[in-house]
C-alpha positions in Angstrom: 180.7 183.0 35.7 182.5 185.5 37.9 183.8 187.4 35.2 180.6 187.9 33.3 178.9 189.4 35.8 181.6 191.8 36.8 181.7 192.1 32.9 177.8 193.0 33.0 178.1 195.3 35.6 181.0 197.0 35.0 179.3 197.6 31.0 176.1 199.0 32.7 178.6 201.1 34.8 179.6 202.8 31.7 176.6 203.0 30.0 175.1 205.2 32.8 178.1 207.2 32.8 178.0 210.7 30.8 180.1 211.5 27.6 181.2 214.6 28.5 180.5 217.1 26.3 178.7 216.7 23.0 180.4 215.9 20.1 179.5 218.6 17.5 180.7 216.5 14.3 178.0 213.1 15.4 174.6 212.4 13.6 171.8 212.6 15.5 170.4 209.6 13.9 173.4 207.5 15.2 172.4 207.9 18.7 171.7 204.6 20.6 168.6 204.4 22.9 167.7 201.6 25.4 166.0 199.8 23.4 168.1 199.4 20.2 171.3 198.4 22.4 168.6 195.5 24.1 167.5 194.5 21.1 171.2 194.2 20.3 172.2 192.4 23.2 169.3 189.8 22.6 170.7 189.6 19.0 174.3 188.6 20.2 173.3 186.2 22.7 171.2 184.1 20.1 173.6 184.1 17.9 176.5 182.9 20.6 173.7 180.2 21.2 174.3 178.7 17.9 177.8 178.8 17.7 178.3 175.6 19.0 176.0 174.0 15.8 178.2 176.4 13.3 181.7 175.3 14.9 181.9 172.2 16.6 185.3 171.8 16.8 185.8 175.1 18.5 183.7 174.2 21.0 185.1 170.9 21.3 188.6 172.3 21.7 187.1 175.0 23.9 186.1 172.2 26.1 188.8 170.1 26.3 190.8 173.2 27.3 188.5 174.8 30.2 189.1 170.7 31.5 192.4 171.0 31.9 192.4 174.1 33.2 190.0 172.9 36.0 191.9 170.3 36.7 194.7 172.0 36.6 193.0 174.9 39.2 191.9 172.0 41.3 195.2 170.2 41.2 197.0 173.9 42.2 194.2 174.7 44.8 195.3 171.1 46.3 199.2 172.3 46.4 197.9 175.8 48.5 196.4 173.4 50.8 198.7 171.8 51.5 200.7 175.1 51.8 198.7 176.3 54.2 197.9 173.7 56.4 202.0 173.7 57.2 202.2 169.9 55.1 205.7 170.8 53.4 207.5 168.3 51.0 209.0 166.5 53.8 205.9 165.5 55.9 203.5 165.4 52.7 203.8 162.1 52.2 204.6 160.6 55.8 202.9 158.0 57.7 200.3 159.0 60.4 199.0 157.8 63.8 202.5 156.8 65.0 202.6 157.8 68.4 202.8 155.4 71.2 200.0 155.2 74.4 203.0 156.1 76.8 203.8 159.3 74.4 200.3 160.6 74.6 200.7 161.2 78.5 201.8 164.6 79.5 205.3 164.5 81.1 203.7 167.2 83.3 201.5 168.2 85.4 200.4 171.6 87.4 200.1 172.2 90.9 196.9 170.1 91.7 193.9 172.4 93.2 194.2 171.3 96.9 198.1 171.8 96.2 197.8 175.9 96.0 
């Protein structure tokens, strides 16, 4: 969804932008106003509404391949975690909560308040 908005506003970007200077060799009937590029844009997105209905099993391979990609995206978002957190192959996979009562005490201690 990203990528069609940046697609959206990158295309009214340009279509704000000037041309330069006139081209001496165009019709001025083939100019495009506002309105004829909306009605244009209304006209493409109906008709991308009913591709589905004209091609099923485009959509249907369409589909199965933006699920694997998620799941490949989830599965490589999962590895980066892992990455990041500092869980390397070695330690990925080892057991937890090992640690005795006796290891949890600190071997040391500061000078105590009255102490100082």
């Amino acid at each position: 969804m990203f990528l069609f908005r940046m697609l959206f506003w990158i295309v009214i970007v340009i279509l704000i932008l000037p041309t330069g200077e006139p081209r001496p060799d165009a019709d001025p009937g083939s100019a495009v106003t506002l309105t004829s590029a909306v009605g244009a844009a209304k006209a493409t997105v109906s008709d991308m509404a009913g591709f589905c209905q004209r091609n099923e099993q485009v959509c249907r391979t369409g589909r199965t391949a933006l699920t694997t990609f998620w799941a490949k995206a989830r599965y490589g978002a999962g590895l980066l975690a892992e990455i990041v957190s500092g869980a390397d192959g070695e330690t990925a996979g080892a057991p937890r909560d090992t640690l005795r009562p006796d290891d949890l005490v600190p071997a040391w201690r500061g000078p105590a308040a009255d102490d100082a």
